[in-house]
N, CA, C and O atoms as a Tinker XYZ file with bonds, in Angstrom:
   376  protein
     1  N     54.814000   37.942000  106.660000    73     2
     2  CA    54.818000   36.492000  106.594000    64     1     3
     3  C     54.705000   35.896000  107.998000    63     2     4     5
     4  O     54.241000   34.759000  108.084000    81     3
     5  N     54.992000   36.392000  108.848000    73     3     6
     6  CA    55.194000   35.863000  110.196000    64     5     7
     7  C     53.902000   36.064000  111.001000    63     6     8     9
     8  O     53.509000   35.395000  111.956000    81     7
     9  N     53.276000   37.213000  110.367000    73     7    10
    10  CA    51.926000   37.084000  110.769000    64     9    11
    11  C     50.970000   35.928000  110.431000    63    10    12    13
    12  O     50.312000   35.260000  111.229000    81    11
    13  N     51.024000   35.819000  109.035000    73    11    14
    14  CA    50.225000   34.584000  108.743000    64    13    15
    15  C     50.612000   33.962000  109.515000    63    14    16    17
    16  O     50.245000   34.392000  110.608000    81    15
    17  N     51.667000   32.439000  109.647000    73    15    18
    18  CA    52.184000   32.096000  110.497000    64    17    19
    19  C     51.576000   31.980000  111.739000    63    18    20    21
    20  O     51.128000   30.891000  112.096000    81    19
    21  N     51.505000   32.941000  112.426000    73    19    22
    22  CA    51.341000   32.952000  113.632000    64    21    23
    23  C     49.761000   33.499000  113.700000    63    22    24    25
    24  O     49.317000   33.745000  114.822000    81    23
    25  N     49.002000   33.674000  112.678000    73    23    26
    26  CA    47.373000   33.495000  112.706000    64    25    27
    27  C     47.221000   32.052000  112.315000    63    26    28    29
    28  O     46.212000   31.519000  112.775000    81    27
    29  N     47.744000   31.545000  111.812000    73    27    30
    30  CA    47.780000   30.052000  111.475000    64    29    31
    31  C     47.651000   29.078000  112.459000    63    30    32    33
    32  O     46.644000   28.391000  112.631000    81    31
    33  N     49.167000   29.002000  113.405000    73    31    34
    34  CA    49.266000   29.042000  114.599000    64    33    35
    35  C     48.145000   28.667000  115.805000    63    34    36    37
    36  O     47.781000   27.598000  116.296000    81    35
    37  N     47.745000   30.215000  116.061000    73    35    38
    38  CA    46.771000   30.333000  116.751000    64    37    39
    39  C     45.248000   30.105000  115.940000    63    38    40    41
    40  O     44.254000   30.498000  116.550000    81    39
    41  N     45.106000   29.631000  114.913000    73    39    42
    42  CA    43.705000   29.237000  114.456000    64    41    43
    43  C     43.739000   28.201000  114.631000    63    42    44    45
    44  O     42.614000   27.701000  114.634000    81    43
    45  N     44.825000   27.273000  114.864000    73    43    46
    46  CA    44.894000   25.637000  114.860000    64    45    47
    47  C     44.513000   25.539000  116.249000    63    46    48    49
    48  O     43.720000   24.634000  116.512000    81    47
    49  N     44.942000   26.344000  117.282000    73    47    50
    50  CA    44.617000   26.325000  118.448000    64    49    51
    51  C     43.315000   26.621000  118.557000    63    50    52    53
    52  O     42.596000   25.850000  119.193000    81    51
    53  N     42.920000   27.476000  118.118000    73    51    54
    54  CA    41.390000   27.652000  118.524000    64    53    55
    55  C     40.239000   26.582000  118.151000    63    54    56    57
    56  O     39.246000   26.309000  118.825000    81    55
    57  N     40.672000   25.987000  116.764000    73    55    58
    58  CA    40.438000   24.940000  116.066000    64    57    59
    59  C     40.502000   23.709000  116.938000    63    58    60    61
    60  O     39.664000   22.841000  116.693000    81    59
    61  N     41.404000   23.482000  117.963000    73    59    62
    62  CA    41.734000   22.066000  118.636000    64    61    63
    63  C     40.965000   22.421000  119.667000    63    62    64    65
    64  O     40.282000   21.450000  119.993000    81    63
    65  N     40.671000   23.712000  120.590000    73    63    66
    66  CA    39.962000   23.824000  121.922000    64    65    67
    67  C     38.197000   23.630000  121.715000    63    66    68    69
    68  O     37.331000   23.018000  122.340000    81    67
    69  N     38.210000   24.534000  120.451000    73    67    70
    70  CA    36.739000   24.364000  120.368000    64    69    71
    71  C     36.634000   22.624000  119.984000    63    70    72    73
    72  O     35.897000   22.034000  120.773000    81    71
    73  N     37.134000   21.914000  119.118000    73    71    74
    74  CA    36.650000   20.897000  119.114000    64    73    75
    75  C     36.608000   19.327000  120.303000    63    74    76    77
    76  O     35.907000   18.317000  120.370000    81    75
    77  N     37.964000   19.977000  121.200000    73    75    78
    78  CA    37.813000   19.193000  122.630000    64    77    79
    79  C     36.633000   19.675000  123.273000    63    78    80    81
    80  O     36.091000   18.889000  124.051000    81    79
    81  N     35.962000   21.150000  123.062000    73    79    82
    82  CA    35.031000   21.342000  123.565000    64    81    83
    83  C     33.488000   20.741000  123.192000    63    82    84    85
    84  O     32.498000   20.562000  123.901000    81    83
    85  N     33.740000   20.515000  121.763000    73    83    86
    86  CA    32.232000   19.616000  121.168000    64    85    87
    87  C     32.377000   18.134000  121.645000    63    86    88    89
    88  O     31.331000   17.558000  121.947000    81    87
    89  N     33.515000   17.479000  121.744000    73    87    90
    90  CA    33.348000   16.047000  122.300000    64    89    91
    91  C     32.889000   15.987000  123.370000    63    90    92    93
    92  O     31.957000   15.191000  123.486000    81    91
    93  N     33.437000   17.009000  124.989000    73    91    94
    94  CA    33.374000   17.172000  126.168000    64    93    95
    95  C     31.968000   17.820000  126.311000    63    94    96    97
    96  O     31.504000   17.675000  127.442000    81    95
    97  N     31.275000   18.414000  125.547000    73    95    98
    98  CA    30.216000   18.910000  125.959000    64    97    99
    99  C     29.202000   17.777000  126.387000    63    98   100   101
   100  O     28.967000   16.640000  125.979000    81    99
   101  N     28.508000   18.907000  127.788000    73    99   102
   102  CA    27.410000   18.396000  128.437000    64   101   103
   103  C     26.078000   18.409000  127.840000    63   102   104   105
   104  O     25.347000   17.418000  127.857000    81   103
   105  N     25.734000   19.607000  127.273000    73   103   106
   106  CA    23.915000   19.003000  126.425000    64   105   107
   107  C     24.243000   18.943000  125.386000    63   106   108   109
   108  O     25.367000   19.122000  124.917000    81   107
   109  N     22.995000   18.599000  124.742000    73   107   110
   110  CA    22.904000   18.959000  123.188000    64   109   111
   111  C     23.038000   20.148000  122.429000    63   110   112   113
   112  O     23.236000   20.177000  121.214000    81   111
   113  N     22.907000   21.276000  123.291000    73   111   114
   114  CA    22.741000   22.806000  123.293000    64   113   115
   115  C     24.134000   23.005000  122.959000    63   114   116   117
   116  O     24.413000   23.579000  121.905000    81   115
   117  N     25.236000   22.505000  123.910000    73   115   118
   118  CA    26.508000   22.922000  124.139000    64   117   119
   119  C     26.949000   22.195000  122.679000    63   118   120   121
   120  O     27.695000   22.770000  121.887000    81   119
   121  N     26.708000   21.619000  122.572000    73   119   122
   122  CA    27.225000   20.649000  121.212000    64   121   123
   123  C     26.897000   21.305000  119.989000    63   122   124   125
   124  O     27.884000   21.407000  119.261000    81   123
   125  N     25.714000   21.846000  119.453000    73   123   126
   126  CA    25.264000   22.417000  118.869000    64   125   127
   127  C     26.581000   23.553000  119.010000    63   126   128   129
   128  O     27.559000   23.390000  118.281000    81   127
   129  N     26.561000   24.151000  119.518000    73   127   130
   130  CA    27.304000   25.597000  119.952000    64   129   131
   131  C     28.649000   25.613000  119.233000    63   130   132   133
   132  O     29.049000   26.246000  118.256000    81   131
   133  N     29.490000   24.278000  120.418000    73   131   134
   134  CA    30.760000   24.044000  119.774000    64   133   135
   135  C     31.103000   23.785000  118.282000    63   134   136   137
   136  O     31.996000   24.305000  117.613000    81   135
   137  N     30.344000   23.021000  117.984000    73   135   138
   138  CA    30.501000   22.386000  116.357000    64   137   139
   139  C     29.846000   23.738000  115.604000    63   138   140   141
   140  O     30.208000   23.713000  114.427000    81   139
   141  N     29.100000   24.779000  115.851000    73   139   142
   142  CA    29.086000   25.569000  114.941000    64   141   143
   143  C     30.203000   26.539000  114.723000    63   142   144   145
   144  O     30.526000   27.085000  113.668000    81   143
   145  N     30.920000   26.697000  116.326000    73   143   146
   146  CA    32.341000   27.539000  116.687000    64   145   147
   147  C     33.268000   26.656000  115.320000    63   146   148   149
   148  O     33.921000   27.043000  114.352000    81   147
   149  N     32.946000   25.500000  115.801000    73   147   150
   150  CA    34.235000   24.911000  114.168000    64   149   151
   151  C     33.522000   24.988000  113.064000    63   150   152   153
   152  O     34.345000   24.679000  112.202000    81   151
   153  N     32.626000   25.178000  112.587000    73   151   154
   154  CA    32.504000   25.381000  111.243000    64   153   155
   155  C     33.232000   26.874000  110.712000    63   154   156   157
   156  O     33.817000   27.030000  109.639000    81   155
   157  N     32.986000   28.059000  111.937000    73   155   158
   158  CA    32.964000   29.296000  111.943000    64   157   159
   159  C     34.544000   29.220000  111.309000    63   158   160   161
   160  O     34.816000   29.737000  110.226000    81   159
   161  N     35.542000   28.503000  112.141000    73   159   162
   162  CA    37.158000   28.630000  112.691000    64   161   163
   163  C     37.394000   27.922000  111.061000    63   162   164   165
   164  O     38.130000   28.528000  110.283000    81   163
   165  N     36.832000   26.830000  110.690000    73   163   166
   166  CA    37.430000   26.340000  109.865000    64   165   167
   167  C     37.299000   27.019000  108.547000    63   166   168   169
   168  O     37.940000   26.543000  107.610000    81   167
   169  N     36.598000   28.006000  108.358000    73   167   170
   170  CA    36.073000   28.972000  107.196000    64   169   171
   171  C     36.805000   29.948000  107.467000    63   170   172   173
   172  O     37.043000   30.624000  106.466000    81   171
   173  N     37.384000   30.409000  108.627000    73   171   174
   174  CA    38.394000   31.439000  108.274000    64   173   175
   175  C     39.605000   30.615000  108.757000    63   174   176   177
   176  O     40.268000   31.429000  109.400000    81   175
   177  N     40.273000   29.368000  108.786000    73   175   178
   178  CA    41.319000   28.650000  108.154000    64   177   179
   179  C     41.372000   28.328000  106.839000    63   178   180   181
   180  O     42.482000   28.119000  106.350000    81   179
   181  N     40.037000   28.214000  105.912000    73   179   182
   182  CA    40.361000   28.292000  104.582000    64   181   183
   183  C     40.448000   29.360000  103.773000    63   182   184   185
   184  O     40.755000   29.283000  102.584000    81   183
   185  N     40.178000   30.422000  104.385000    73   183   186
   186  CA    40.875000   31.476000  104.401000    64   185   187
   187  C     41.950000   32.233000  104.489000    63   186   188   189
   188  O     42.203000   33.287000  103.905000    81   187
   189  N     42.602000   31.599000  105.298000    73   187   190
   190  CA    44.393000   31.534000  106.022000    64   189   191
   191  C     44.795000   30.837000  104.565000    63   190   192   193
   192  O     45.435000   31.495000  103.745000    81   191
   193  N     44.491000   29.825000  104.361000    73   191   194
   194  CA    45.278000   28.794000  103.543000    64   193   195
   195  C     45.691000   29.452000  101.953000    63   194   196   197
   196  O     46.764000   29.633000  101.376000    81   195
   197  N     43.663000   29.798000  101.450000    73   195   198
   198  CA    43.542000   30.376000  100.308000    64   197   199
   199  C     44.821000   31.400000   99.743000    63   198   200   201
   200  O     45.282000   31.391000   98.602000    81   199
   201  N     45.246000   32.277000  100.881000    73   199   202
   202  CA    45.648000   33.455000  100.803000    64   201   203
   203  C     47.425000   33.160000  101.589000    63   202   204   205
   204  O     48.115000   34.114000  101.949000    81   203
   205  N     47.770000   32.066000  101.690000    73   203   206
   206  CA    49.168000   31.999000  102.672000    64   205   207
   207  C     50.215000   31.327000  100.814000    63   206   208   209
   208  O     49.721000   30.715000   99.867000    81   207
   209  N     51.395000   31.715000  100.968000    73   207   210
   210  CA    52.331000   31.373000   99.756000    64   209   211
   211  C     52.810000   29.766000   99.858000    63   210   212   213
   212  O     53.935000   29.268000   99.851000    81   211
   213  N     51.436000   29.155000   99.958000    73   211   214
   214  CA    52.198000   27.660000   99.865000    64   213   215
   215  C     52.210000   27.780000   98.250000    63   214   216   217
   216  O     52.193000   28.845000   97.634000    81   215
   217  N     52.244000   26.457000   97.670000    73   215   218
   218  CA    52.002000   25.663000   96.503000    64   217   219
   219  C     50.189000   25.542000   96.713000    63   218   220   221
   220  O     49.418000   25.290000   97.638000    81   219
   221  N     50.077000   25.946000   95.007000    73   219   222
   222  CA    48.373000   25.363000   94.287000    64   221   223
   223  C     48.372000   24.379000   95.249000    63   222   224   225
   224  O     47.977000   24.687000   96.374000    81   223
   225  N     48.765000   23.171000   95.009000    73   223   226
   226  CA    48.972000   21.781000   95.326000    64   225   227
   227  C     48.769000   21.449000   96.782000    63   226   228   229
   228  O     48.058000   20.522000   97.171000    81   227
   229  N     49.579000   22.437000   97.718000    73   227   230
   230  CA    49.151000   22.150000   99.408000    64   229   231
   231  C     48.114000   23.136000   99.586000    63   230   232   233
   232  O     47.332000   22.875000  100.500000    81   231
   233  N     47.950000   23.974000   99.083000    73   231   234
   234  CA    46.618000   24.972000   99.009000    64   233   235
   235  C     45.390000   23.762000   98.613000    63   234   236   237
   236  O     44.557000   23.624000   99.509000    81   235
   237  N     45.206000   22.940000   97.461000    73   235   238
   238  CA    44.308000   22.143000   97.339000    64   237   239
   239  C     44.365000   21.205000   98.159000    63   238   240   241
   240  O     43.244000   20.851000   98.527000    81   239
   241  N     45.470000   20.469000   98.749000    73   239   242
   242  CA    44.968000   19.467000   99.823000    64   241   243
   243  C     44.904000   19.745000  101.141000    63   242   244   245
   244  O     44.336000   19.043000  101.977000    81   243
   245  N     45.626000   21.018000  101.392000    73   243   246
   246  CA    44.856000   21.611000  102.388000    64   245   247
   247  C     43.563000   21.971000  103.021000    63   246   248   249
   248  O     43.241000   21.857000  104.203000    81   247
   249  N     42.696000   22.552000  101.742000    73   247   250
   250  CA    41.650000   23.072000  101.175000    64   249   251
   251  C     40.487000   21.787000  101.034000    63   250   252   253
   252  O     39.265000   21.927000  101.076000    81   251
   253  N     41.148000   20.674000  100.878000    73   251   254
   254  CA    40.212000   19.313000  100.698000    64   253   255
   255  C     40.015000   19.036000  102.266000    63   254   256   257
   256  O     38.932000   18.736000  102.770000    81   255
   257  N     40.919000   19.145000  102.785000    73   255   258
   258  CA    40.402000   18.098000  104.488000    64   257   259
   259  C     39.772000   19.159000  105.228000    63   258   260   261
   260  O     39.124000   18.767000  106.199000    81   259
   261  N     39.799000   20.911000  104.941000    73   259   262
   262  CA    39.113000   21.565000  105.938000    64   261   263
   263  C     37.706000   21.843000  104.991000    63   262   264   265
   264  O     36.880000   22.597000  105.505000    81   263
   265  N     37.422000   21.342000  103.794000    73   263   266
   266  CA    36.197000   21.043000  103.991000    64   265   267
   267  C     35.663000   19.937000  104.391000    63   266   268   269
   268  O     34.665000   19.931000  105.111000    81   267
   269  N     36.057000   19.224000  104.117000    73   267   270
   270  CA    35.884000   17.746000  104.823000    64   269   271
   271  C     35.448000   17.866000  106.572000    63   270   272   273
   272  O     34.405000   17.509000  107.120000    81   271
   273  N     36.449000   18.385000  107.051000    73   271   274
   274  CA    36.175000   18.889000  108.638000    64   273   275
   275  C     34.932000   19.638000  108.621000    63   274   276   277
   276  O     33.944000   19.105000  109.127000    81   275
   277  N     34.821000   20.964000  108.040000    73   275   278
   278  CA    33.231000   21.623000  108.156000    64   277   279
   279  C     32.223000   21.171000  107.557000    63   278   280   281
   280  O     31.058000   21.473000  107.817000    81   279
   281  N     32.702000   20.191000  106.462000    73   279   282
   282  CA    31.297000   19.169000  105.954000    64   281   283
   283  C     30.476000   18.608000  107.296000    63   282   284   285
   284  O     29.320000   18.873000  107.625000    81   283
   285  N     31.698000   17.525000  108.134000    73   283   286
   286  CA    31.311000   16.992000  109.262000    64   285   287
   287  C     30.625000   17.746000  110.713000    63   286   288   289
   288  O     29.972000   17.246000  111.630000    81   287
   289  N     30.985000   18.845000  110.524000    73   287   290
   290  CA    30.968000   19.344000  111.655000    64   289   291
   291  C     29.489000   20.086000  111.529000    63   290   292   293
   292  O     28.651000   20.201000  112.424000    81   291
   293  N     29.402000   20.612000  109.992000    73   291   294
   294  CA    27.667000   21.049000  109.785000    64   293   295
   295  C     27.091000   19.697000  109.719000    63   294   296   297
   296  O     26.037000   20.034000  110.258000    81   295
   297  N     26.956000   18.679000  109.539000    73   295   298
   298  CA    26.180000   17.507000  109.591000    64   297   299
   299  C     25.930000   17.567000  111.075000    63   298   300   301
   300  O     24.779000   17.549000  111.511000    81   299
   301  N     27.125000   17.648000  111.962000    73   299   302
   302  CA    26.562000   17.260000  113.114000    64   301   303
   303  C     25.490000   18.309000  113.655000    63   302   304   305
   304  O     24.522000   17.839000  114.253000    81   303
   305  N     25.602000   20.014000  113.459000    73   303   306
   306  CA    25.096000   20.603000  113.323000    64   305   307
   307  C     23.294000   20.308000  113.758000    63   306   308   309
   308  O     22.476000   20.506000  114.656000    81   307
   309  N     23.434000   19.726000  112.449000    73   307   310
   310  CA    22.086000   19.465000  111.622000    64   309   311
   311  C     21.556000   18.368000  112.058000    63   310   312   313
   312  O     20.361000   18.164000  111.847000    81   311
   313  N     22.166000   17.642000  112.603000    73   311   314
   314  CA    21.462000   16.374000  113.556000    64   313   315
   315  C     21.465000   16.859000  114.725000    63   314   316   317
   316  O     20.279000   16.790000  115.049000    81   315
   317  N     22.190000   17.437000  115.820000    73   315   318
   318  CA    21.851000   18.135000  116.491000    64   317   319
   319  C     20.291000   18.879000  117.080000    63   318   320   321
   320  O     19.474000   18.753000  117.993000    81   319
   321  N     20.557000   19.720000  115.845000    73   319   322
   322  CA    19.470000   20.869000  115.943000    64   321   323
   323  C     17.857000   19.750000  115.994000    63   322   324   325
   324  O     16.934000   19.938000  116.786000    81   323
   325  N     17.894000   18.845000  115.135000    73   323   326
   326  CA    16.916000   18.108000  114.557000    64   325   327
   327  C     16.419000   17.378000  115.784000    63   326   328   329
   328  O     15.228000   17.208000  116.043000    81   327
   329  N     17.873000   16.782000  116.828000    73   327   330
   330  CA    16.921000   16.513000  118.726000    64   329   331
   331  C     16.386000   17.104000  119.101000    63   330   332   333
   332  O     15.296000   16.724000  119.530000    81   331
   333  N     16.762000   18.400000  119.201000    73   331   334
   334  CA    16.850000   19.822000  120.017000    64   333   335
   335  C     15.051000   20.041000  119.531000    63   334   336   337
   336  O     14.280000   20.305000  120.454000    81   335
   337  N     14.594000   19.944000  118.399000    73   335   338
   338  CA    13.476000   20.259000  117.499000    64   337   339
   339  C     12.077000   19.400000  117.353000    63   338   340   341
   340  O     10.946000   19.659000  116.942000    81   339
   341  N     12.855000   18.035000  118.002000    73   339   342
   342  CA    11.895000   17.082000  118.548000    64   341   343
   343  C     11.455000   16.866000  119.370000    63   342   344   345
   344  O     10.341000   16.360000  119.504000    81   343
   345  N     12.259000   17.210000  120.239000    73   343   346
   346  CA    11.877000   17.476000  121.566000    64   345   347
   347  C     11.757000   15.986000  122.412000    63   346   348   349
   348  O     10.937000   15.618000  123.253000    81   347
   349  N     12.855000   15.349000  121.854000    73   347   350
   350  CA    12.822000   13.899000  122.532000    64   349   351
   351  C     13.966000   13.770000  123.679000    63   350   352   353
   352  O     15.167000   14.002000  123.537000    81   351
   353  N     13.368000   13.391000  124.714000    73   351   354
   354  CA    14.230000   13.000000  125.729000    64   353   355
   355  C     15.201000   12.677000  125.686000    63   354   356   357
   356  O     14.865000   11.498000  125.796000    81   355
   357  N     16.728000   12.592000  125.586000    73   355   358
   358  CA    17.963000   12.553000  125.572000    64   357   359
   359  C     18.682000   12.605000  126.273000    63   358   360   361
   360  O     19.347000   13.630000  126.423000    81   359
   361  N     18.858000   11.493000  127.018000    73   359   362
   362  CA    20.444000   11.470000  127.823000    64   361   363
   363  C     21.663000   11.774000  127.668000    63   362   364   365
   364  O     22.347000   10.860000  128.128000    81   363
   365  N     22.377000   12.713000  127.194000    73   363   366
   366  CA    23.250000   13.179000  126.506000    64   365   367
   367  C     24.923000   13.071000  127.928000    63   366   368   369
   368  O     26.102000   13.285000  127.643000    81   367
   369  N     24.616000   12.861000  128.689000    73   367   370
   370  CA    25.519000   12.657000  129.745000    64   369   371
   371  C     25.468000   11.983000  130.844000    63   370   372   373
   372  O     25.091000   12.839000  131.645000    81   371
   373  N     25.621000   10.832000  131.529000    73   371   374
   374  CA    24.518000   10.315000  132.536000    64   373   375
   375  C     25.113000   10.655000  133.819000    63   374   376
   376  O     24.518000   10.393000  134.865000    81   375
């Protein structure tokens, strides 16, 4: 039990660095990068969750906001990639 816990723990952390890292990023490249690192983190947090002895009940609303989070985070993804593909000039930091 203390393992979960403490993979939990440390997934929230990895979860909070990578995503200070998608706001803070310098190109579009880096952005791309970060936000796919959270889609990655948040699929094996619903993983953590699926499988940890809460309640159905915090398992499902748990389970609702971290897709919600990797919904957002592949959208950005996908707009991303779609600059990157156009090849349009972008000031992404001035």
């Amino acid at each position: 039990m203390t393992l979960r816990a403490n993979s939990h723990a440390l997934m929230r952390r990895a979860i909070r660095t990578a995503y200070r890292r998608a706001i803070d990023a310098h190109t579009v490249e880096d952005a791309v990068r970060h936000h796919s690192e959270l889609v990655d983190l948040l699929s094996i947090e619903a993983m953590i969750v699926r499988t940890s002895a809460q309640s159905e009940e915090n398992k499902e609303a748990a389970l609702k906001d971290i897709n919600a989070s990797a919904t957002y985070h592949r959208d950005a993804v996908d707009r991303l990639t779609d600059i990157i593909e156009s090849k349009v000039h972008l000031v992404w930091r001035p």
